[in-house]
N, C-alpha and C positions, 0 to 999 in steps of 0.2 A: 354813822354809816353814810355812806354816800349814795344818793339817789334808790337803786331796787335792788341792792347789792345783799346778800346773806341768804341762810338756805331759806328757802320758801316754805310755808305752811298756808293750808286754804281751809277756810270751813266754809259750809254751804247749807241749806236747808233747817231745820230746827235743832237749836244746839240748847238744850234746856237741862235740868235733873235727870230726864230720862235717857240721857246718853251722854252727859257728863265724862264719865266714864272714859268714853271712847275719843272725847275729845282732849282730856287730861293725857293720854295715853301717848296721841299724835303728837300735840306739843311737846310732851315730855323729849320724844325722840329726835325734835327737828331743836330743841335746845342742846340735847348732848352731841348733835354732828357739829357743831361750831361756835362761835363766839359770837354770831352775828346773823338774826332770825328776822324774818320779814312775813308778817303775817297780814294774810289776804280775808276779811271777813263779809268783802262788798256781795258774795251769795248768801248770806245768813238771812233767813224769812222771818223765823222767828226767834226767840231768845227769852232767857228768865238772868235775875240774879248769878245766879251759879257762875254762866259763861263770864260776865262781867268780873266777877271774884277769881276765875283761872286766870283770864289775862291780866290781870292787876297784880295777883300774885305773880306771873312769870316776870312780867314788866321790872318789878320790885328784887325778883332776882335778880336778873340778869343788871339792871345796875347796880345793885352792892358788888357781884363779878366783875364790873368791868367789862358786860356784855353790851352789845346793840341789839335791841329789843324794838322794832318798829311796826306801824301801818301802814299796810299799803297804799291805802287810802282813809281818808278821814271816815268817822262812823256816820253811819247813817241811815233810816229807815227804823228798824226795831232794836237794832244797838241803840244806838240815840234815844230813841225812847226811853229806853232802860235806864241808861244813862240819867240822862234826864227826872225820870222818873225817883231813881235812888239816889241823887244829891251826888254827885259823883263829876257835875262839870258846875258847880255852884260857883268857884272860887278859878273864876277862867284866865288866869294867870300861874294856875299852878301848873307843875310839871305834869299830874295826872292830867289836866284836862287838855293842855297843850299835845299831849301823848293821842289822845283820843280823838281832837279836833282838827290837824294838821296833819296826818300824814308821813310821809319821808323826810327827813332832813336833807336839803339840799346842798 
């Protein structure tokens, strides 16, 4: 994808187990409008597991598809944490963590 290109998706405030749900839902929808999804997480306060586990599974779709699957910006504040915390940018050359740590593809 180029720079902030594909349908946009945003979460904001606390995306945990307890609304799961509702965040599964949204991305579900903003992945079947296109081939090319650009998700914004820079309002997320809080966050568990779970959220890290939707975007990793969407991520993991959308490249077996042949999707663009990106962030709008790198993670950080209680993503990162998570991150961090769950071993998940251990291996900082992987495509997950590059996924996580950088952003847009320029």
């Amino acid at each position: 994808m180029s720079g902030l290109a594909g349908i946009p998706i945003s979460f904001v405030g606390d995306v945990n187990i307890s609304n799961i749900d509702a965040a599964h839902t949204d991305l579900g929808a903003a992945l079947r409008q296109g081939s090319a999804v650009l998700v914004d997480i820079s309002g997320v306060t809080e966050v568990d597991l779970t959220f890290v586990q939707l975007i990793e599974a969407a991520r993991q779709a959308s490249d077996e598809a042949g999707h663009c699957f990106e962030l709008r910006y790198p993670a950080a504040g209680a993503v990162l944490e998570v991150l961090q915390r769950g071993g998940f940018l251990d291996d900082e050359g992987s495509d997950r963590a590059k996924f996580w740590l950088q952003g847009p593809k320029q």
